[in-house]
Each structure stands twice: as C-alpha cells, then as structure tokens.
N, CA, C and O atoms as a MOPAC input file, in Angstrom:
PM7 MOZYME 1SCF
protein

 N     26.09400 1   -19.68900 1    -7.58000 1
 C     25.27100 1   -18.68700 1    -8.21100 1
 C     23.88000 1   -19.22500 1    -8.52500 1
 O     22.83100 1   -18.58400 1    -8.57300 1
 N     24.10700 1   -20.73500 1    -8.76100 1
 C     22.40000 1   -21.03800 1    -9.20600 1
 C     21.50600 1   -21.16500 1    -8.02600 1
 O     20.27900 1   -21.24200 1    -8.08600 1
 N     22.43100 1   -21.18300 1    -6.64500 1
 C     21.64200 1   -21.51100 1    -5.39600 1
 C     20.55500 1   -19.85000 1    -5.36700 1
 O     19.53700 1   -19.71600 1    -4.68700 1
 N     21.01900 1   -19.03100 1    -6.08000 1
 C     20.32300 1   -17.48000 1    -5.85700 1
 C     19.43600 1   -17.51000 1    -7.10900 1
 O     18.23100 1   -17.35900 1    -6.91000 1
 N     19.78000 1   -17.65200 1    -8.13900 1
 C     18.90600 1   -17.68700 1    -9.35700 1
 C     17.88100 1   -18.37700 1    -9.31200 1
 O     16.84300 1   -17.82800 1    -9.68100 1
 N     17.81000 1   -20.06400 1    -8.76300 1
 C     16.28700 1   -21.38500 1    -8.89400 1
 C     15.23700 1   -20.25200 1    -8.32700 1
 O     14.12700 1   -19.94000 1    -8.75900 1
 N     15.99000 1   -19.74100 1    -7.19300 1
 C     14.57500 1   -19.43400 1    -5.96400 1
 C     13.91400 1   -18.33500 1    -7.02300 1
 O     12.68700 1   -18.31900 1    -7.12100 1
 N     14.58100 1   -17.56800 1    -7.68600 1
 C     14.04100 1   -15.97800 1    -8.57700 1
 C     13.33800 1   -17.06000 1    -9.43800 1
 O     12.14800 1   -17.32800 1    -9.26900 1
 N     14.21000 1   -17.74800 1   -10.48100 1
 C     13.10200 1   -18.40100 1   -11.26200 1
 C     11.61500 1   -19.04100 1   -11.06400 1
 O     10.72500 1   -19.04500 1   -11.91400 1
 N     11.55800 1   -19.53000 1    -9.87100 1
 C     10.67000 1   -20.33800 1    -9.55800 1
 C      9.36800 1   -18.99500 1    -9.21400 1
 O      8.16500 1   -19.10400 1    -9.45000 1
 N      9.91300 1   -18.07000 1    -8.74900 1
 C      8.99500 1   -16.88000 1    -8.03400 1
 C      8.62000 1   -16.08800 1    -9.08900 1
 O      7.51400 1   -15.54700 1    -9.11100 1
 N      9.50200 1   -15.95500 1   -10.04400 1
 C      8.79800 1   -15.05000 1   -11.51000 1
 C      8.22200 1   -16.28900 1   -12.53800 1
 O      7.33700 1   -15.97000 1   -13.33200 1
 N      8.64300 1   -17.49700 1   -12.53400 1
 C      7.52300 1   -18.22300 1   -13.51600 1
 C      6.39600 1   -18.70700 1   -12.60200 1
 O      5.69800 1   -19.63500 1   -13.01100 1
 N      6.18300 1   -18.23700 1   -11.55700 1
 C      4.94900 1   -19.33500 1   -11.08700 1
 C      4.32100 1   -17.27700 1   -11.12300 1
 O      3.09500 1   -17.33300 1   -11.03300 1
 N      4.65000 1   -16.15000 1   -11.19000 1
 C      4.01500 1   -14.92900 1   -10.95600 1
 C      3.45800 1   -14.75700 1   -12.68800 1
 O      2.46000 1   -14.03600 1   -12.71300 1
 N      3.79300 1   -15.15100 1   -13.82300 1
 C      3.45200 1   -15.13800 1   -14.79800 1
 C      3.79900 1   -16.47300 1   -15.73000 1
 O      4.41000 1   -16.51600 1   -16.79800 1
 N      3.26800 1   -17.42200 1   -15.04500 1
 C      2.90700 1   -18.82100 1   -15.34100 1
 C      1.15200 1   -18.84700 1   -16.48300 1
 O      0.97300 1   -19.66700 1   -17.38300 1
 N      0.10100 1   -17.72500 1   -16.07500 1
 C     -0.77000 1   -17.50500 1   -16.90900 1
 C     -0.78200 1   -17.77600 1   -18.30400 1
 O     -1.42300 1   -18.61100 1   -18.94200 1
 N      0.51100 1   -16.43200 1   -18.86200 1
 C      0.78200 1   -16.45200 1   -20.34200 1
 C      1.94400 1   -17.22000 1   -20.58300 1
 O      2.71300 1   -16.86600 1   -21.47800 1
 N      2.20200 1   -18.35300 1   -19.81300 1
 C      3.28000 1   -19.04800 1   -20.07600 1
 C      3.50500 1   -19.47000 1   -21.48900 1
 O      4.60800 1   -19.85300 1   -21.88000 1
 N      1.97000 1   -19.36400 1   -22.59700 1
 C      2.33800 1   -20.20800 1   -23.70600 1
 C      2.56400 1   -19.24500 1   -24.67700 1
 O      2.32000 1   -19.56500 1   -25.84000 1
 N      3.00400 1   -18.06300 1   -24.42700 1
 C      2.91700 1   -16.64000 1   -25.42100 1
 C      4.07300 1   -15.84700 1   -24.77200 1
 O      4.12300 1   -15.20800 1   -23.72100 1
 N      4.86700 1   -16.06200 1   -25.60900 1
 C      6.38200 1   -15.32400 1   -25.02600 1
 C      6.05900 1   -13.91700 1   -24.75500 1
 O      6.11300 1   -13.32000 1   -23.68000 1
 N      5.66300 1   -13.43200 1   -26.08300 1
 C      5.17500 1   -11.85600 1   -26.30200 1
 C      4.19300 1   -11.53500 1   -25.05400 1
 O      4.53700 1   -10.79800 1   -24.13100 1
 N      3.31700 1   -11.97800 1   -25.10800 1
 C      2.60100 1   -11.28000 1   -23.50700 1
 C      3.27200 1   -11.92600 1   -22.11000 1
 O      3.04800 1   -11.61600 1   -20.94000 1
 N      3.97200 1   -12.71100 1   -22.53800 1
 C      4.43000 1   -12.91200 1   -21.15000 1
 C      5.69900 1   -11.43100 1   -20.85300 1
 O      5.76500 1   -10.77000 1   -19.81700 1
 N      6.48900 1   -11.26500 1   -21.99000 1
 C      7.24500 1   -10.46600 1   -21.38100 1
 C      6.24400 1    -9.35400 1   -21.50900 1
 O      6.20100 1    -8.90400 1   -20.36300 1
 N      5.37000 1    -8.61500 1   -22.28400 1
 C      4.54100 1    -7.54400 1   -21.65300 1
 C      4.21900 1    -7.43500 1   -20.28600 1
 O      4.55400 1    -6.42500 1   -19.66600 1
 N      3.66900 1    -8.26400 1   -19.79600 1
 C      3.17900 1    -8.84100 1   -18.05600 1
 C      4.32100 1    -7.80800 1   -17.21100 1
 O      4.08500 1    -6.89200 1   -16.42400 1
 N      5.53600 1    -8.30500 1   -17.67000 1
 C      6.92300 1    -8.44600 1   -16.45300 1
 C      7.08300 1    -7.03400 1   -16.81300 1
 O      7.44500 1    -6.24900 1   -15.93700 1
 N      6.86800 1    -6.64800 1   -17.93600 1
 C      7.00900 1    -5.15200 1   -18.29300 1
 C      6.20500 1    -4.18000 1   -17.86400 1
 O      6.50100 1    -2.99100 1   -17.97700 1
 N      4.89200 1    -4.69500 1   -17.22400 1
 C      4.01500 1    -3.96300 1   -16.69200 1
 C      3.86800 1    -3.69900 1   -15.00800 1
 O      3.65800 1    -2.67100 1   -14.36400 1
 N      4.10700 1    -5.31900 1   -14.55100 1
 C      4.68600 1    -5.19700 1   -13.56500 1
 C      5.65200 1    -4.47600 1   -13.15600 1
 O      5.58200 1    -3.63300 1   -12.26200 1
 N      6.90600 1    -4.86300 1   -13.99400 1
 C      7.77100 1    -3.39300 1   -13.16700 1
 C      7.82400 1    -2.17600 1   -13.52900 1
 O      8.60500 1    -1.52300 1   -12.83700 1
 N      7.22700 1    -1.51400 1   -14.46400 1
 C      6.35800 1    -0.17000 1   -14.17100 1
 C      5.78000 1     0.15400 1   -13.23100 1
 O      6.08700 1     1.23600 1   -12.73100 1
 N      4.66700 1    -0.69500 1   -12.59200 1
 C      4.39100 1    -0.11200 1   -11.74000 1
 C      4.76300 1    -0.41900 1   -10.53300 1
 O      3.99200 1     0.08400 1    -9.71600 1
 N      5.83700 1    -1.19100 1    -9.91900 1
 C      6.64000 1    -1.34000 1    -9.02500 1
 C      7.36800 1    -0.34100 1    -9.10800 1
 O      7.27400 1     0.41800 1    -8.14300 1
 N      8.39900 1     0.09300 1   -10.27900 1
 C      9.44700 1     1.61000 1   -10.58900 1
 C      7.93000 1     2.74600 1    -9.88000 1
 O      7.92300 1     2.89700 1    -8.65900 1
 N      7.11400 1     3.24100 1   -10.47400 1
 C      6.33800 1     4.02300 1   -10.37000 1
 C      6.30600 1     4.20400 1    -8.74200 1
 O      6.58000 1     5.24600 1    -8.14800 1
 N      5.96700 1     3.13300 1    -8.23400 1
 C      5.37700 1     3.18000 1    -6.73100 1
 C      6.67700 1     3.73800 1    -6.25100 1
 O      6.66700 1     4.81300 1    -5.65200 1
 N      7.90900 1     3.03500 1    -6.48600 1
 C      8.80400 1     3.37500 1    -5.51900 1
 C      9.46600 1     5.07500 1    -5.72200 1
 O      9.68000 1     5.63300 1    -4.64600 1
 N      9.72600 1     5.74000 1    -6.74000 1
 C      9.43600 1     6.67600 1    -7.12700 1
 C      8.34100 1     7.82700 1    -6.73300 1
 O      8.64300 1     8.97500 1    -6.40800 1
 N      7.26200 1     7.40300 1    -6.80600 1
 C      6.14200 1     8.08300 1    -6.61700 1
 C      6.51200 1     8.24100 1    -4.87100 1
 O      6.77600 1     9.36200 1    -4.43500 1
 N      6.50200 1     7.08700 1    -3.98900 1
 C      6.27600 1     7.31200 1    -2.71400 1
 C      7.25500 1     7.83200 1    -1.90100 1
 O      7.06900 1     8.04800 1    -0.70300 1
 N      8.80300 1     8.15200 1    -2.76700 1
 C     10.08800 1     8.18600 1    -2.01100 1
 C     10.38200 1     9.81800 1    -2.61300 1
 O     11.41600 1    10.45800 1    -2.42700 1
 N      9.17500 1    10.26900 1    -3.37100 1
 C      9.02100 1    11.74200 1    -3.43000 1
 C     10.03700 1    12.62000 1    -3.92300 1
 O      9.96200 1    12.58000 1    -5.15100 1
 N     11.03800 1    13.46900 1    -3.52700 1
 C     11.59200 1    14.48700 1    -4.18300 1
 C     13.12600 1    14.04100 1    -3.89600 1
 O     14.16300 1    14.70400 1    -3.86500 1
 N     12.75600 1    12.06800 1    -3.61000 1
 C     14.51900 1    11.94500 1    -3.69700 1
 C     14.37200 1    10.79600 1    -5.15200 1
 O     15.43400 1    10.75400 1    -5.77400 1
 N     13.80700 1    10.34100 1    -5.45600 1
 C     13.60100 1    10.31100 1    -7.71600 1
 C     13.18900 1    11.64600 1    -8.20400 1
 O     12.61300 1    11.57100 1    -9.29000 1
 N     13.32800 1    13.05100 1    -7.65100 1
 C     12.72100 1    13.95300 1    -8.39600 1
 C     13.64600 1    14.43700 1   -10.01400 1
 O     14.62200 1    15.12700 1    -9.72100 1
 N     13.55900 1    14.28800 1   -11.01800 1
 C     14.23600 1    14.72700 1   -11.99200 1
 C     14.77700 1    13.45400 1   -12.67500 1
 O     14.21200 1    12.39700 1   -12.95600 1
 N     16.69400 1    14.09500 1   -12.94900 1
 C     16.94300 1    12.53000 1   -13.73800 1
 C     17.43200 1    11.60300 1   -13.02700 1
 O     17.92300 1    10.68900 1   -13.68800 1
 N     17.50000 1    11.45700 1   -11.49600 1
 C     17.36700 1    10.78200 1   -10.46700 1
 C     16.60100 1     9.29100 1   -10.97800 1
 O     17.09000 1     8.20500 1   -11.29100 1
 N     15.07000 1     9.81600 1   -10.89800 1
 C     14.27900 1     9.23400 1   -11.22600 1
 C     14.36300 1     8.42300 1   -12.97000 1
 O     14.35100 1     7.25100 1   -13.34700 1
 N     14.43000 1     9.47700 1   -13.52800 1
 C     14.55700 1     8.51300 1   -14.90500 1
 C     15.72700 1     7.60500 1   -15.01000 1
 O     15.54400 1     6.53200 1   -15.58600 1
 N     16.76200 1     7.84900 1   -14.59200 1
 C     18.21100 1     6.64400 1   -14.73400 1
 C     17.60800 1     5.73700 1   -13.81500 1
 O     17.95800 1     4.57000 1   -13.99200 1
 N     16.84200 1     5.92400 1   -12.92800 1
 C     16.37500 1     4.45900 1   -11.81300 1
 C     15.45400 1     3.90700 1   -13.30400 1
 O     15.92100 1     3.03900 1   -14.04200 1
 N     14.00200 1     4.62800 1   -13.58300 1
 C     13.46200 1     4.03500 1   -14.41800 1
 C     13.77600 1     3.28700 1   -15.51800 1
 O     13.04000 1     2.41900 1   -15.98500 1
 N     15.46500 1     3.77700 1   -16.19500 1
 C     16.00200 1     3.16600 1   -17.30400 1
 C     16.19600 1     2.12800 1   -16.69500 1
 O     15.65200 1     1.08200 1   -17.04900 1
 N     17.18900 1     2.21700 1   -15.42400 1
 C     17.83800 1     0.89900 1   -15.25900 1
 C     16.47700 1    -0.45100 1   -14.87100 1
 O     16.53100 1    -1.67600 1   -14.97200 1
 N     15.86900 1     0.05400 1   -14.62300 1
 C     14.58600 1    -0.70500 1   -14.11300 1
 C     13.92000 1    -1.63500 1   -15.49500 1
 O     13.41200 1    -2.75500 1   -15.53700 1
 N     14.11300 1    -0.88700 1   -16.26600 1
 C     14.02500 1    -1.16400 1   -18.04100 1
 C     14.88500 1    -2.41500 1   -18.29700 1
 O     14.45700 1    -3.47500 1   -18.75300 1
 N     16.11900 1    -2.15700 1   -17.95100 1
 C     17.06300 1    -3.04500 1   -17.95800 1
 C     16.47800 1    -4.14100 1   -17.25000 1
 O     16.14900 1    -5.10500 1   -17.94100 1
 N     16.22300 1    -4.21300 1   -15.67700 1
 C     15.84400 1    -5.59900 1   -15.05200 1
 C     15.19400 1    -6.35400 1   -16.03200 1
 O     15.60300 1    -7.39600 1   -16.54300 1
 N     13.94000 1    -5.63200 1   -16.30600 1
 C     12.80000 1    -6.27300 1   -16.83800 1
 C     13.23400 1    -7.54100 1   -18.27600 1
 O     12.64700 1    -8.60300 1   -18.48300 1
 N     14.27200 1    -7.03600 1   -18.97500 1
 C     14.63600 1    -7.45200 1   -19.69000 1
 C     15.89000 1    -8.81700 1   -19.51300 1
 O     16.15000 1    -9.84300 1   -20.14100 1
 N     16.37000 1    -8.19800 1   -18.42400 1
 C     17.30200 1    -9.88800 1   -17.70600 1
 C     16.29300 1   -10.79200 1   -17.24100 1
 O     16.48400 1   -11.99400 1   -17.42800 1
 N     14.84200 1   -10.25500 1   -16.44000 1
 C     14.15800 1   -10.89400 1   -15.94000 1
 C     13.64600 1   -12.03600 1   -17.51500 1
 O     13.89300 1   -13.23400 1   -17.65100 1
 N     13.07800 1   -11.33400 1   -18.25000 1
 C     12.32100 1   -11.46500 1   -19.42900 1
 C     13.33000 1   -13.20900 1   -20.09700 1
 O     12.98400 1   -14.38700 1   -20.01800 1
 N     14.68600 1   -12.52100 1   -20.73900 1
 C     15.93100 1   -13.79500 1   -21.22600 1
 C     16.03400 1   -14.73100 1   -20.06600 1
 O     15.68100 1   -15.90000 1   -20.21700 1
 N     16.58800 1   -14.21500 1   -18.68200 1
 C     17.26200 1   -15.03200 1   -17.58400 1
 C     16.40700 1   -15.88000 1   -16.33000 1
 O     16.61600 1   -17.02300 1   -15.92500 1
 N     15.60700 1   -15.11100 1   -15.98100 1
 C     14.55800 1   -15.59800 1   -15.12400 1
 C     13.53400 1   -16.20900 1   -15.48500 1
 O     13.08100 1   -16.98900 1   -14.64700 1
 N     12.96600 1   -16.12500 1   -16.51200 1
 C     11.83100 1   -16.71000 1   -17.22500 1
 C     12.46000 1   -17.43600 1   -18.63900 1
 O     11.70100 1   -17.96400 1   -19.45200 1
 N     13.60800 1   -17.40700 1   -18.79000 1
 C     14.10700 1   -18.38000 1   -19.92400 1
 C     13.34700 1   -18.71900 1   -20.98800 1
 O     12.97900 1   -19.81100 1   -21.42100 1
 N     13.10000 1   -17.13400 1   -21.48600 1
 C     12.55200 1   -16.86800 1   -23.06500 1
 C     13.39700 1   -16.52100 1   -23.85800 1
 O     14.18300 1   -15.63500 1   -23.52500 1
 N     13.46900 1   -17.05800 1   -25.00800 1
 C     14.44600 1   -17.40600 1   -26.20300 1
 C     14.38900 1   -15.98400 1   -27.19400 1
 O     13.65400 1   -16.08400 1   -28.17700 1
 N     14.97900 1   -14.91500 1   -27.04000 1
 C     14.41200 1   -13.13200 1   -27.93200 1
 C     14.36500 1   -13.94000 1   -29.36300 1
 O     14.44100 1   -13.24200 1   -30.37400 1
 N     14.25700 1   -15.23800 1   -29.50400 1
 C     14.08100 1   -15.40400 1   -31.33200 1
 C     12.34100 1   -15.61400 1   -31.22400 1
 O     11.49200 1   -15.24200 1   -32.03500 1
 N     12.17500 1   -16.26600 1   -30.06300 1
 C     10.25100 1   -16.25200 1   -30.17800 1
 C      9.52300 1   -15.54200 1   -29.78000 1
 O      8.33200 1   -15.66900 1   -29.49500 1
 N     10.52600 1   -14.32300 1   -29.70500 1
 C      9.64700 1   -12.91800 1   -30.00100 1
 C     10.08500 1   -12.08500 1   -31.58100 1
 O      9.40900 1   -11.49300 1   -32.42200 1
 N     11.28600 1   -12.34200 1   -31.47600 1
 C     11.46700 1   -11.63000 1   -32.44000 1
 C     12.75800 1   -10.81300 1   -33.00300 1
 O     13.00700 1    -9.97200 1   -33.86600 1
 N     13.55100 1   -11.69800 1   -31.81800 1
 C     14.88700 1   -10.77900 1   -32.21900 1
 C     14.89100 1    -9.85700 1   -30.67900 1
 O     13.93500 1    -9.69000 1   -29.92200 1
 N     16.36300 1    -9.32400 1   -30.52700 1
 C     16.59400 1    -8.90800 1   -29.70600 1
 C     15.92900 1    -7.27700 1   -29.68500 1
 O     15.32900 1    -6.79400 1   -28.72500 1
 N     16.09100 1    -6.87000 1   -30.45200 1
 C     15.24600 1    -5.75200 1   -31.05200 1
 C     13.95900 1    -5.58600 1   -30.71900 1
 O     13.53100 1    -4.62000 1   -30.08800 1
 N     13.20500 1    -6.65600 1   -31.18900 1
 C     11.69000 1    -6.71900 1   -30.68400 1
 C     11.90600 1    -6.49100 1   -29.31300 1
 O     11.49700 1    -5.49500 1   -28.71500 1
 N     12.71700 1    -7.65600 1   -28.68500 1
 C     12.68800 1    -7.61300 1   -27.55900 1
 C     12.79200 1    -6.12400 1   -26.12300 1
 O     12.40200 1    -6.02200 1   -24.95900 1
 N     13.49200 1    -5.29100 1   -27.04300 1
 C     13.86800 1    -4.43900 1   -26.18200 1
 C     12.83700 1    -3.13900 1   -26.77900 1
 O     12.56700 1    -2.13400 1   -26.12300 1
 N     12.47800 1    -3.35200 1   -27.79600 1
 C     11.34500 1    -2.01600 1   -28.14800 1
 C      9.93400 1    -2.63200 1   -27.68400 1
 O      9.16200 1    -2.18500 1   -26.83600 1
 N      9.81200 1    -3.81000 1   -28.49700 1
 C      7.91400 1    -4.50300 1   -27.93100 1
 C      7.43100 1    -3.53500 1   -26.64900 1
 O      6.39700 1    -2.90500 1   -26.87000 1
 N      7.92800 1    -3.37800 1   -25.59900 1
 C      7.31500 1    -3.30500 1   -24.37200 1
 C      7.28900 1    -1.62000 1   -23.90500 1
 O      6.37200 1    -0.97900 1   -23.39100 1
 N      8.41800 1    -1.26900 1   -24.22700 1
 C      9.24700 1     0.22100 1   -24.06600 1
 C      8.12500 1     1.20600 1   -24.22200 1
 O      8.24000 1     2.04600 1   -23.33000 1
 N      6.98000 1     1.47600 1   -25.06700 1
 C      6.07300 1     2.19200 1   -25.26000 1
 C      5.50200 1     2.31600 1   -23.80400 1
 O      5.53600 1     3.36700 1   -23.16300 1
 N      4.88300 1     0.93200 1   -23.26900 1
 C      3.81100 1     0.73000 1   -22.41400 1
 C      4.48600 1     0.82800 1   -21.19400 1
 O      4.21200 1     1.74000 1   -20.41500 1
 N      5.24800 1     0.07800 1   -20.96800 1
 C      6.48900 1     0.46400 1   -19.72700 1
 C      6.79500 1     2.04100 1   -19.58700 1
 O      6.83900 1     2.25700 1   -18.37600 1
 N      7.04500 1     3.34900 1   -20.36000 1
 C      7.21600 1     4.59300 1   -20.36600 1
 C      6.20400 1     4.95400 1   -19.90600 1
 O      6.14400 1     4.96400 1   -18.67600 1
 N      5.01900 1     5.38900 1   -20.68000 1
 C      3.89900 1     5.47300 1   -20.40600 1
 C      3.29100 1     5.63300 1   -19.19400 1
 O      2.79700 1     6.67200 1   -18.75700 1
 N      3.36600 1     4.20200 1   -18.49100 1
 C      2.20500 1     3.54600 1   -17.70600 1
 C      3.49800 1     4.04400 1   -16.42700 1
 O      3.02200 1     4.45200 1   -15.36700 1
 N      5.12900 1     4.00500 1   -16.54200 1
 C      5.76100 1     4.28800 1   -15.46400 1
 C      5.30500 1     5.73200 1   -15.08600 1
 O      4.73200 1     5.82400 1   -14.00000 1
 N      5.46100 1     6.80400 1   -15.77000 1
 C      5.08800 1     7.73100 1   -16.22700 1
 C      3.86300 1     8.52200 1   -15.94100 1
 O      3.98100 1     9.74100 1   -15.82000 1
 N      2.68200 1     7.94900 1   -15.81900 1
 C      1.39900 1     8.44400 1   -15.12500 1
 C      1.24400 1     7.90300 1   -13.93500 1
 O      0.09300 1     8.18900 1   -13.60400 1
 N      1.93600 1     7.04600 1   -12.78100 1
 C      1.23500 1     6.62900 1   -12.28900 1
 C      2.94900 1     7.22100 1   -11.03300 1
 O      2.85200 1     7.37700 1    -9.81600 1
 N      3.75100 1     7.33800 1   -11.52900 1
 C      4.69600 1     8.09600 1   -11.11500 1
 C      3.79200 1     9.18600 1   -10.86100 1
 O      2.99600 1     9.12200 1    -9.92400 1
 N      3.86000 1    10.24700 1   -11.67500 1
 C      3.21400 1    11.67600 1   -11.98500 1
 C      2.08400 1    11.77900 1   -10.58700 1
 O      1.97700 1    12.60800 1    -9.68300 1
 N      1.49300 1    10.77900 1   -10.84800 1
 C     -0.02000 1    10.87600 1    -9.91600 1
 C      0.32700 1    10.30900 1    -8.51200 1
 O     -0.29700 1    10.64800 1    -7.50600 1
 N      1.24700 1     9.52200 1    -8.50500 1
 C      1.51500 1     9.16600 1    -6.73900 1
 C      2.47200 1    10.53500 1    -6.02100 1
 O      2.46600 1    10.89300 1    -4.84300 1
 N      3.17700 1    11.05800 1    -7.05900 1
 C      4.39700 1    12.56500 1    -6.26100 1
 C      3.20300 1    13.25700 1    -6.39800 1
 O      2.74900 1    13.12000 1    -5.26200 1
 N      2.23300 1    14.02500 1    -7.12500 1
 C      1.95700 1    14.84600 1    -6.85100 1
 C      0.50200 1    14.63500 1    -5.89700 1
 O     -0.12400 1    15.68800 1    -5.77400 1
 N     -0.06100 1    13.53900 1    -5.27400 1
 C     -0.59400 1    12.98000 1    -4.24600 1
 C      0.01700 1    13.40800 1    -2.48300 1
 O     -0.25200 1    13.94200 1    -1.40700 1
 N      0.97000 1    12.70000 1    -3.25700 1
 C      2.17100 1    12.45100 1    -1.91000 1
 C      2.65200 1    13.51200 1    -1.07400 1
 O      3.11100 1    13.57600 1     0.06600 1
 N      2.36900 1    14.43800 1    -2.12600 1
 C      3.61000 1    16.13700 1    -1.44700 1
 C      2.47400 1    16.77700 1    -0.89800 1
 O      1.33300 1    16.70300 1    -1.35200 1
 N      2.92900 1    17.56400 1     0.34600 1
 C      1.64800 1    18.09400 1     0.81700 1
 C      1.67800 1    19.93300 1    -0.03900 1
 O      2.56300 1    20.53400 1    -0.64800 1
 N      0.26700 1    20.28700 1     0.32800 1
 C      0.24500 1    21.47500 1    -1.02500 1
 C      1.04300 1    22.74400 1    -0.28200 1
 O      1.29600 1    23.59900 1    -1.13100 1
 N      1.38000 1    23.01300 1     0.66600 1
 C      2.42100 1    23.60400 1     0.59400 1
 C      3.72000 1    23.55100 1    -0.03800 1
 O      4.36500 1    24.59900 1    -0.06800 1
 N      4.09000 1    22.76000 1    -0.42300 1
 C      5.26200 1    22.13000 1    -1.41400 1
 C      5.17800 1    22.48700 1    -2.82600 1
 O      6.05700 1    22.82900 1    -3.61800 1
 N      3.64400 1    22.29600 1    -2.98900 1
 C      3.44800 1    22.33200 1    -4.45000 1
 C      3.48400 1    24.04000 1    -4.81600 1
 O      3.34700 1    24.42600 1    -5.97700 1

C-alpha cells in the first residue's frame, strides 16, 4: 500500500510545498485546488453532474480534499485546530468557488438551443 501512497505524497507536497510552514493555508491551497478541479470536471461533462449528481460528486470531492489534507500531506488537525476546524476552515471557500465556476463553465458549455 505504501508503494501507491510515497508517489501521491511526494506529488501533493512538492504541489503545495510554498505554504509548507502554515498548516492552515496549506490546507486552504488543496481546498482550492480541488474546487476547481470538481468545478471543471462538472462544468465540462455538462448535463451528466446536472442536479444532485453533481453535488454528491462535489461532497465526496470535499471528502478527498480532506484525506489529502491528514494523509497525503501529513498535517496533524491539532495545528489547525481540531478536527472541526479542519473540516469547516475551508468548506465556505471550497462551496462557493466550486459553485461559480461550475455555474459558468455548464452554462458556457451548452449550446443555446438547450438553454
């Protein structure tokens, strides 16, 4: 199992190696990142995330971010703040930012006969 995990670790701490010395913005980063990774894939795969399709992908996507955040980047939720922090801190900006940029790539994407 660790032969699959080094290679992820090595590829998400050298992708947010920047804020390596700030737990808190580092997991913001990974939280922003996959917003707009969820968003794109969503946005471009059109009226098959249309509804709660789309939001249970976005939750679970919520979820990665947060294995990524403890498991892949081997941040300790006490030097943020508790597991709590951990799972609300980001949740605002992650909704949000999934959220408009979703919105603006489907309704790009569909041609206006559709609409």
């Amino acid at each position: 199992m660790s032969s699959v995990i080094e290679p992820l670790q090595n590829i998400f701490k050298r992708l947010f190696s920047r804020w390596a010395d700030s737990a808190d913005e580092q997991q913001t980063y990974v939280k922003i990142f996959f917003a707009l990774i969820t968003a794109l894939i969503c946005g471009l795969a059109g009226p098959a995330f249309r509804g709660s399709r789309g939001l249970i992908f976005g939750l679970l996507m919520y979820a990665l971010t947060l294995y990524v955040v403890v498991y892949l980047l081997e941040i300790d939720p006490k030097e943020i703040g508790g597991r709590q922090k951990l799972v609300t801190a980001g949740l605002p900006t992650f909704l949000l930012l999934w959220v408009l940029v979703w919105t603006l790539l489907y309704t790009f994407s569909l041609p206006a006969a559709v609409l």
